[in-house]
N, C-alpha and C positions, 0 to 999 in steps of 0.2 A: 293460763288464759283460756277461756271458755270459746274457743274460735271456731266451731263448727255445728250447723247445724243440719239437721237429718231428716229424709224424706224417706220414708217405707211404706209398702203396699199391707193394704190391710183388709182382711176378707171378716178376720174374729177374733177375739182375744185370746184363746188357745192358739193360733196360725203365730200371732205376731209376738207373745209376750216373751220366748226367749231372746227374740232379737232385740225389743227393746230393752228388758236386759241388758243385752251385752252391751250395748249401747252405752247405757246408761254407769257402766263402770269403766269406759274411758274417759281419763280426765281431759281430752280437749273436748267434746261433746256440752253443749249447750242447751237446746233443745231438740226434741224430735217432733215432727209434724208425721200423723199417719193417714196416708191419702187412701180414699174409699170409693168404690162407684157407687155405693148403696148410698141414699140420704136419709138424713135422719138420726143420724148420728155426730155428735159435738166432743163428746168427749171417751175417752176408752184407753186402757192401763196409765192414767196420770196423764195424756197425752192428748194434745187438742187433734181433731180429726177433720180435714179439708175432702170435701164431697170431690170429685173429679169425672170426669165422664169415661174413663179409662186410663190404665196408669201412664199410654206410651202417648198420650193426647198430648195436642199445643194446650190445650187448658190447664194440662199436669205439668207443664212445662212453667206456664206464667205463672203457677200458684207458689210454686216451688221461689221463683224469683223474687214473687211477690212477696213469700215470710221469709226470705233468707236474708237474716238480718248480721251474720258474722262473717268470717272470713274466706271462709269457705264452706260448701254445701254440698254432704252428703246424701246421694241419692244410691240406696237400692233399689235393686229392679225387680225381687223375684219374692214369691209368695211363700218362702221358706226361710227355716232358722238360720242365720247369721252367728260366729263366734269369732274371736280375733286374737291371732298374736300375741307377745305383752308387748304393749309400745308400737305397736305397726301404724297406728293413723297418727302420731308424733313424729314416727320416720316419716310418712308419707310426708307430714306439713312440712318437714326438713329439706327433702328431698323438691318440693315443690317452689319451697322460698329461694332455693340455692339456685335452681333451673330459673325460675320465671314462668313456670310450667302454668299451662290454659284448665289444662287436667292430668289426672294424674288416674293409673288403674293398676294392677298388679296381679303377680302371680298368687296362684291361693291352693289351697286343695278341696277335693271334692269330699264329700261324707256319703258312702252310701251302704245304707244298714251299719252296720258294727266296722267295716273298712272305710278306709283313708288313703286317697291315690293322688299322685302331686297334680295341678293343673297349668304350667305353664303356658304364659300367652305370648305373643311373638309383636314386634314393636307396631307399629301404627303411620304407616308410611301414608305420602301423598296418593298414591294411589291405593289406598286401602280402602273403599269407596263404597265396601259391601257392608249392605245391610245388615247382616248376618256376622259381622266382624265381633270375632268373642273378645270382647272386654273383661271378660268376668262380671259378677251380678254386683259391686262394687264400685261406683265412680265418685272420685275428689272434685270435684269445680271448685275454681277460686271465683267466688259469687260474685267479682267486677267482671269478669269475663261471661260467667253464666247470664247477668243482668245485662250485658251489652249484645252478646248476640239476642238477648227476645225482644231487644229493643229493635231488631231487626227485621223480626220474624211477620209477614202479611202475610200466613195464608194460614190457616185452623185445619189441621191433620187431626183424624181419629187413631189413626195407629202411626205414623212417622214422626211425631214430635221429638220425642228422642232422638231419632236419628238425624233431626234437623236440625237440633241443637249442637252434637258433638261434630256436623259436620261446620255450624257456623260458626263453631266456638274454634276449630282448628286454620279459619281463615284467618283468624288474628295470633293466634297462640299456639304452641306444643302440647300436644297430649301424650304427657311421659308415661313410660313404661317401664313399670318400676319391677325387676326379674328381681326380685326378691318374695319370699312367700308371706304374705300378710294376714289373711283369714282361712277358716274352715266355711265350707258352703256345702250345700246339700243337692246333689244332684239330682233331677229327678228326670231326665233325657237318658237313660242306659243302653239306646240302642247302638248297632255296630255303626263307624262310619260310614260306608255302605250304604246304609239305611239313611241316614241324614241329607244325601246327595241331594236329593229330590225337593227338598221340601220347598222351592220356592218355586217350584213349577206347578204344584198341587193346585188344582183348578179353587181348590176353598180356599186360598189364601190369595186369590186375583184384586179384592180389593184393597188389600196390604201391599200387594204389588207395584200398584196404583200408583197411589198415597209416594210408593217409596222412588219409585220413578220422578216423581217430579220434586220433590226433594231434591234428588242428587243432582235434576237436569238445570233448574233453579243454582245447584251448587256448582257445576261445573262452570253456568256463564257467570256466575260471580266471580270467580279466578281463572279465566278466559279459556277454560277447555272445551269450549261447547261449538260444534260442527255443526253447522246449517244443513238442511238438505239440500246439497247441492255435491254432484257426484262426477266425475270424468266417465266419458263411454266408452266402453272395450267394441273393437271391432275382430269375429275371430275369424273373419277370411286372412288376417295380418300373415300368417303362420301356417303353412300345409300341414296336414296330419293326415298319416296315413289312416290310422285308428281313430272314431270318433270319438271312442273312449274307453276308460282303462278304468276296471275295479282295484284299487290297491289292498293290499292284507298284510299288514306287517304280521311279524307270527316270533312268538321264543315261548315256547314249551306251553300248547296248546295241543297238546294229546287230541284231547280230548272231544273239541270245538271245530279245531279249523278243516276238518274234513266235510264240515255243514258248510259251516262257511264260505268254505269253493265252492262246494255243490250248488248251494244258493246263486253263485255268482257267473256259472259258469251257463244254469238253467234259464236266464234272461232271452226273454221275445224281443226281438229287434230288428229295425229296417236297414241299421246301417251297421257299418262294422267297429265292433268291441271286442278288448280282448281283459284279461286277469291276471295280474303279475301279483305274485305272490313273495313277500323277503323274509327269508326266514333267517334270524339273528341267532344263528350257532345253537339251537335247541338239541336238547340232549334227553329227552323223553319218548322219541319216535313221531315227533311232529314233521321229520325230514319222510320220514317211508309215508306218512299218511300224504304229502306236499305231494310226491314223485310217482304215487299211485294216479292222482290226474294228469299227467305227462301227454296220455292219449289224445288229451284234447288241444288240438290246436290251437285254440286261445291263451290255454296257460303259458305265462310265462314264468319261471322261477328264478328267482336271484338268491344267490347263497353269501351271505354275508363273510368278513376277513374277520379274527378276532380282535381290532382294534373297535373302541368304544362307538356308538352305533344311536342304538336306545329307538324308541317310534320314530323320533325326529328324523334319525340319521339314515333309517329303512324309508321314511318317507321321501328321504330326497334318492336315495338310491331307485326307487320307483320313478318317480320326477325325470330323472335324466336319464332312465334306459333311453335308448335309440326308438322303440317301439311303445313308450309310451303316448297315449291318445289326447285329444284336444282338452277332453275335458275328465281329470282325476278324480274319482267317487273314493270317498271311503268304505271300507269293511272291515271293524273290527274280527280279528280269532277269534272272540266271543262270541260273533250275534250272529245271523243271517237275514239276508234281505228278506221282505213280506210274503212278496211275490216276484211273480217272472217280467213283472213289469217297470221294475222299480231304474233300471238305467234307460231305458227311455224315456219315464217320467223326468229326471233330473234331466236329459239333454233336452228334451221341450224344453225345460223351463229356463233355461240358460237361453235358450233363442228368442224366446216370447217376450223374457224382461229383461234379458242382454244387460245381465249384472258378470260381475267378477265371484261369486260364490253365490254359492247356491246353500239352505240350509233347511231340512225335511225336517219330518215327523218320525216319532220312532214309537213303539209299546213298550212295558216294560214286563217282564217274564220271568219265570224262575228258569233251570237248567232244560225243563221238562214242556213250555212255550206255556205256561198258564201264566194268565193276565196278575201278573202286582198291583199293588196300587203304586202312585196315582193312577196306573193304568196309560192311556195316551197322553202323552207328551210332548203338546206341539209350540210349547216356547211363542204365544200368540204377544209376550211382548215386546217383540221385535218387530217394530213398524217401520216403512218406508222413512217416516218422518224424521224420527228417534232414536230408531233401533241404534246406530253406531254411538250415539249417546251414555242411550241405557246399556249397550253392552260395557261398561267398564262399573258397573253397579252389580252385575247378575253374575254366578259363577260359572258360566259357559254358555257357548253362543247356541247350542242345538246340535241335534242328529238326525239322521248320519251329513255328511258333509261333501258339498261337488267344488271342485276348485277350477277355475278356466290355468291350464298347466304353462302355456308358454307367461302367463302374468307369475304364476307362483314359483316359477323357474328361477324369475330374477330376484325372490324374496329369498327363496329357502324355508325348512321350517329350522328351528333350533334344536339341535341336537342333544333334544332331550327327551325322558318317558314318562312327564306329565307336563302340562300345560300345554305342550305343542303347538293343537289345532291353535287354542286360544289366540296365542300369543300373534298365528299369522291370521286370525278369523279378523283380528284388533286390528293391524295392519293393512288388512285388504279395507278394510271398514272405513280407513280414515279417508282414503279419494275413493273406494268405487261403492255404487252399492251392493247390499246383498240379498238373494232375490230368497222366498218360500215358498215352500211348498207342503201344503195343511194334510194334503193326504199321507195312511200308515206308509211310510217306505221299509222299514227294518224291526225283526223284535230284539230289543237289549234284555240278553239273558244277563239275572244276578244272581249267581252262584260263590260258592264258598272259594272257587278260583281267581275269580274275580281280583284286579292288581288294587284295587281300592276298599275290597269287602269287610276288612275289620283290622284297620291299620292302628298301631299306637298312638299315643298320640304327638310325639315327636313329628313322629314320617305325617299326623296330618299337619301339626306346626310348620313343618318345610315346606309341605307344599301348598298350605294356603300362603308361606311366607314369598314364595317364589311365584307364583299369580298374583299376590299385590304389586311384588315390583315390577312381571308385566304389564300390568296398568300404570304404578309410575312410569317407566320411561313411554307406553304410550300417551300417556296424559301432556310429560313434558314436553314431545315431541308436537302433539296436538299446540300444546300453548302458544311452542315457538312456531308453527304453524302462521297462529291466527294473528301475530304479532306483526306478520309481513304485508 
């Protein structure tokens, strides 16, 4: 049975003709449509061609709706050659009839030059909510599914249609994740993960940003995770502090960093009193003799960790609950150093002015040596009063560097873990308080080749974008049962 039919981006008949090809020698395949921003064009390799205004458009979306005439509707997403498995989109319709599944994506490998590297993708949870969530270039819809959500759709996205689709299509259905390897695909992103982190802060892509915000903010009050602005007020006369505030530095084998890093911290103009507790988690590089060389300075504090498991989280709370930690906890990566000497003053204004529960700055970004990267400044401008606690379960981190009001975060904790940390309590603070900005440079984030994220496999990035979605699931679920009350 001829039950599927296929949507591909098409720039020219060399771009596209091996993937319709391949196409075209599977036997559930029916027909393919090849969607074009250029007009002017009707037909090209045997294949009729639908003008679009871009491929990630609501336009690209209803046309796709509008000729899917079988069972299901295959949609690639990418301007490159496509090859398949024997039998992979037969497994897939199998695997899809037996689920009930809404959609279906799967594991693939990459092609790039003469090599072949496996690409698996990680399942598709309730709160997997980011834009940026790799599918693979690959998606099954079962076209009653795909034709009921645009029957839904009121608003015309230039770039979020896609992603408005697979989020409205998971309101009624599963979008299976099928960890078996289906096709070859052609990579053409080779940079390190590292490199990748950034890309949705990049000032060129704000109106993608846009677009993709109100998408998910539209999705969340669909399925009731959506938080009004409306916030409870922290009072910090509650709680005496001796210290008004406390630089924390977790540290494990930071040779090379964390002796700026104090420096940075320790060099701070201030009217009132701060001090710098530093935790260093059993480092075995000489990151203890560089810690114990600031000893002179009456502010440092240093805590030396026990060798039971720890991680940022667990240095963060050991900082948390020294005796002598201050009102209000700033971060300091081992990596980075503050701007300037101004920079803990600046977060304690800002904590009293807009008398939020976190506070969340501006950072640059820099190589080992302080020259400007791109994007260059990175002030995460889409975190608004309004929204911000919204769209943070959309974006992949809330900002830098970070101030917490500590007797609030005291009774949170962070999770005793060495990625997602901040996130997971940034989410948390977000749900009742607000969180306040600050636009001015506070820190440069140096990226070097030390760097714990700078060119991870891609398992370790699998985990750990698997483990920040289900940060946002259980705070999504926890938001629903929230709003339920």
């Amino acid at each position: 049975m001829k039950n599927i039919d296929c949507f591909v981006p098409f720039l020219d008949e060399g771009q596209a003709a091996a993937t319709v090809q391949a196409l075209r020698a599977q036997a559930p395949v029916r027909d393919i449509y090849l969607l074009s921003t250029a007009s002017g064009v009707s037909e090209a390799l045997g294949c009729r061609v639908i003008t679009v205004p871009g491929i990630s458009s609501t336009a690209a979306v209803r046309a796709i709706a509008e000729h899917s005439g079988t069972d299901y509707s295959l949609i690639f997403t990418k301007y490159t050659s496509l090859s398949f498995v024997y039998y992979a989109l037969e497994r897939m319709i199998q695997l899809m009839e037996d689920t009930g599944a809404a959609m279906a994506y799967s594991d693939h490998f990459n092609k790039t030059g003469d090599s072949e590297t496996a690409a698996p993708k990680i399942d598709c949870q309730k709160g997997s909510l980011r834009d940026d969530f790799d599918f693979g270039s690959l998606l099954l819809y079962r076209s009653a599914a795909l034709r009921e959500a645009v029957s839904r759709m009121d608003r015309d996205y230039a770039f979020a249609g896609m992603y408005d689709l697979r989020l409205k299509v998971s309101q009624k259905g599963e979008l299976l994740h099928i960890n078996e390897f289906s096709y070859y695909d052609v990579e053409t992103d080779t940079r390190k993960s590292g490199e990748k982190l950034f890309d949705y802060v990049d000032p060129k892509n704000r109106a993608v940003q846009i677009e993709m915000e109100q998408a998910c903010t539209d999705h969340l009050k669909a399925i009731g995770g959506y938080l009004a602005p409306q916030f409870k007020t922290v009072d910090f006369s509650d709680e005496p502090c001796e210290y008004e505030a406390s630089v924390i530095i977790p540290c494990r084998n930071r040779v090379r960093t964390v002796g700026d890093a104090i420096a940075s911290a320790l060099n701070q103009k201030t009217d009132f009193k701060y001090n710098v507790i530093v935790v260093d988690d059993n480092s075995t590089d000489g990151s203890v003799d560089v810690i114990k060389s600031f000893l002179g300075d009456e502010k440092l504090i240093y805590i030396a960790q026990d060798k039971t498991w720890h991680a940022i989280g667990g240095n963060w709370n050991a900082a948390l609950h020294h005796p002598k930690c201050g009102r209000f906890a700033l971060q300091l990566d081992s990596d980075d150093v503050y701007y300037d000497e101004n920079t803990v003053s600046k977060f304690v204004k800002a904590f009293h002015e807009q008398k939020c529960a976190m506070v969340v700055g501006t950072y640059r970004m820099t190589d080992f040596n302080m020259n400007t990267l791109p994007p260059g400044i990175i002030d995460h401008r889409e975190w608004t009063p309004e929204n911000g606690r919204n769209n943070a379960l959309r974006i992949n981190g809330l900002g830098a560097p970070r101030g917490f009001y500590a007797p609030l975060l005291r009774q949170m904790n962070f999770p005793t873990t060495k990625y997602g940390e901040d996130y997971a309590v940034g989410l948390r603070i977000s749900r009742e308080y607000q969180i306040g900005r600050i636009y001015d440079v506070l820190y440069n984030c140096r990226r070097w080749e030390g760097n714990s994220d700078a060119a991870l496999e891609i398992d370790k990035v699998n985990a750990n974008n698997f483990y920040k979605d289900k940060i946002r699931t259980w705070e999504l679920q926890a938001r629903i049962a929230l709003n339920s009350k």
